[in-house]
N, C-alpha and C positions, 0 to 999 in steps of 0.2 A: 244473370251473368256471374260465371262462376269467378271465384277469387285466383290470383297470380299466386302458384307457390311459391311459399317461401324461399329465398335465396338461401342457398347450404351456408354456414358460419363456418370459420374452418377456424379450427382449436390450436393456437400455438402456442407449446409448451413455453411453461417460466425459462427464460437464460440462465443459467448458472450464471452465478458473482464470485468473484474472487477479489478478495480484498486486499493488499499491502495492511501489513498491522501499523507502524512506527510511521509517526505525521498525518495518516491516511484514519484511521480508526481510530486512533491516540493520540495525544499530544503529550508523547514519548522522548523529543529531541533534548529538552532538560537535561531529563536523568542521564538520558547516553552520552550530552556533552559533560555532565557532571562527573560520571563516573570514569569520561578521559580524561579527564580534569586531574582528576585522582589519582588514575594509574601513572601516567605520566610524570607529573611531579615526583609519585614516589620515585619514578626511575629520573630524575636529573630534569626532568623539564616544566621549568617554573611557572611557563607564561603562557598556556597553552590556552586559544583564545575561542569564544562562541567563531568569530569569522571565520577562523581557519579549521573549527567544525563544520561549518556548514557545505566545506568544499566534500563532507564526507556523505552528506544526508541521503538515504537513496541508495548505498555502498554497503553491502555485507559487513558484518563487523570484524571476521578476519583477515577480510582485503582491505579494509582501513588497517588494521593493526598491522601489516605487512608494510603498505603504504609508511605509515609514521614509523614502523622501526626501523624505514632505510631513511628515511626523513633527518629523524633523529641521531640516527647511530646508536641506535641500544641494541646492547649486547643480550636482553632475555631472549631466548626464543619464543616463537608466535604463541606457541602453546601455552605456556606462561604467560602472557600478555591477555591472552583470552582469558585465560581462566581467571585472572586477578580483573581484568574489567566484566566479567558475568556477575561476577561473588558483586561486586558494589552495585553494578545494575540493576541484581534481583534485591539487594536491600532496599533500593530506593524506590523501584518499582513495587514492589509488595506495599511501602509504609503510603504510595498517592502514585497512581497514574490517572490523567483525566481523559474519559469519552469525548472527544467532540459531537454535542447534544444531537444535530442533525444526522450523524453518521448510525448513532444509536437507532436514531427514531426509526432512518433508511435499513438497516438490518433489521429492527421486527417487522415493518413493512415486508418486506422481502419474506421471509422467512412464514407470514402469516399467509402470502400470495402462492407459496411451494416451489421457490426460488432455490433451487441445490448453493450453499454455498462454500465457502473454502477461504481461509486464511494461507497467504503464501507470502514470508517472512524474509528477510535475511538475518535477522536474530536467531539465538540459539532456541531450541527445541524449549531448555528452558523458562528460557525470558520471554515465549508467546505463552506458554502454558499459565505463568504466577500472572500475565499481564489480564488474559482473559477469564480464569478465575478471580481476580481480584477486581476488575470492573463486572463481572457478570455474561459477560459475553460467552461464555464459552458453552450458555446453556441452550446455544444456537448456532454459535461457530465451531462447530465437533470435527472439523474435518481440515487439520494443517500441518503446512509443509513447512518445514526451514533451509535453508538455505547447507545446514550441516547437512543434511540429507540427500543433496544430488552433488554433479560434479562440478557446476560452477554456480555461483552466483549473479547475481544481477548487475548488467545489462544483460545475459546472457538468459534465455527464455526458460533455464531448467526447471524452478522451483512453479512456475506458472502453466508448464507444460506436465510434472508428476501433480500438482491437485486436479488438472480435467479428468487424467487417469484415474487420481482416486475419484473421484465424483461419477465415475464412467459419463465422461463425456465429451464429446468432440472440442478441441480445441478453438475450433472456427465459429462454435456456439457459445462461447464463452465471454462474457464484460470482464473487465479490467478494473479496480477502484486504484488508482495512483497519487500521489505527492511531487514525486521526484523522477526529475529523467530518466536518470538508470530506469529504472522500473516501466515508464511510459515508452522506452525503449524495448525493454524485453519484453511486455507485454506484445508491440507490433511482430519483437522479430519470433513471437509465438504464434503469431497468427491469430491474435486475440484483440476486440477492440475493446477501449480503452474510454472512463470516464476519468477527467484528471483535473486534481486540484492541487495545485503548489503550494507547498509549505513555505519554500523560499520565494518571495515576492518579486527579486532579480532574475530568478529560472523562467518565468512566464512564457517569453521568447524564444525559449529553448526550442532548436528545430524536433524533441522527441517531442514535445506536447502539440506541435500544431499535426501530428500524426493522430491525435488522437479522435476520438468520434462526438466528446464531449467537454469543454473545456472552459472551469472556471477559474478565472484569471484573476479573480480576486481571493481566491482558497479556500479555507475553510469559512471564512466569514460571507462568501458570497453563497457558499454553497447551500442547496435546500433539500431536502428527501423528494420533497413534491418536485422540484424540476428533474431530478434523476430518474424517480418512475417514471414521470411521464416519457421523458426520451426511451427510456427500456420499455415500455409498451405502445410505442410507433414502432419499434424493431432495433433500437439502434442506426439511426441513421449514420451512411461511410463518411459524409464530408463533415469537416470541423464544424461544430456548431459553440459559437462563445456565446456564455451569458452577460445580458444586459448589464450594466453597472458601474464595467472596470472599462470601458472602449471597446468591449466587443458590441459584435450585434445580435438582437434577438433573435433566438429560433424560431422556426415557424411554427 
């Protein structure tokens, strides 16, 4: 009795990844509240607090500075504003920004699998490029957008929608790595799904993350490389899947 042929294997290409760099890749939020810290005070405002940073986390940095200069009533203009909180930025960025270990491990994973990927930022052009040279990323993240480079920033889908292009590749094949609404936002309204891990512990609930396809509600400290691959090679399943932990329930 002769044998059953084999069943055909059908080959599905790696998904491209695109990353958020700042709380998602890095634990970045520091230096960016440090460095408003800074610019602020120099201009008139003494008291400028982590909380009422963290209403910014997720937000372009020159939609926050627009934001806080009608906040404040400062008279610099935006330009000015940006460029004096880059210059402190890229100081403090260059002298320590730290990898979140898992995120590391998850990008050579990725990258050793032939996973296209893509850093898409609302930081300047600058402050991805000293962030990923100065943690080593960049000798695998070669392909990023900033947020200076398209028309709008995030929630809006621009900067997630120009890396599939550069990547050539379809937006609808595309995972999302997120922190912050804004972002787990525009990843949706790009037609991209989305794995998301909040930096801010109070955002959890936030109706963009239960959009997402993948969702750890305890952040970076829940999160693992092994649970992400695995969910990216089942396909990315559509419906929220929370990991065990934090009160979500386990995937299948």
């Amino acid at each position: 009795m002769s044998a059953s042929p084999a069943s055909p294997v059908t080959s599905v290409p790696p998904a491209p990844v695109i990353f958020d760099l700042d709380g998602t890749l890095v634990d970045s939020e520091p230096n960016y509240y440090e460095a408003g810290r800074r610019l602020l005070a120099d201009h008139g405002v003494p008291d400028f607090s982590w909380e009422h940073h963290t209403r910014f986390i997720g937000i372009g940095t020159r939609e926050t500075l627009e934001t806080l200069r009608r906040e404040f009533g400062l008279d610099a203009p935006v330009e000015e504003l940006l460029a004096g909180k880059n210059r402190v930025y890229l100081e403090l960025a260059r002298a320590h920004t730290e990898v979140f270990p898992e995120m590391r491990v998850f990008v050579e994973r990725l990258s050793a699998a032939g996973h296209p990927m893509a850093v898409a930022s609302g930081s300047s052009r600058a402050a991805i490029e000293a962030v990923l040279a100065g943690t080593g990323l960049d000798a695998l993240l070669t392909t990023v957008v900033s947020a200076e480079e398209v028309a709008h920033g995030k929630p809006e889908p621009d900067v997630f929608l120009e890396a599939a292009r550069r990547l050539g590749v379809a937006p609808a094949d595309c995972v999302v790595l997120e922190d912050a609404a804004p972002g787990a936002l525009a990843a949706h309204r790009a037609g991209m799904r989305c794995i998301a891990v909040p930096y801010v512990a109070g955002t959890v609930d936030d109706p963009a993350f239960t959009r997402a396809g993948l969702l750890f509600k305890g952040g970076q400290g829940e999160f693992t490389a092994q649970a992400a691959y695995d969910w990216l090679r089942r396909g990315g399943t559509a419906a929220v899947e929370e990991r065990p932990g934090q009160g979500g329930r386990a995937g299948d």
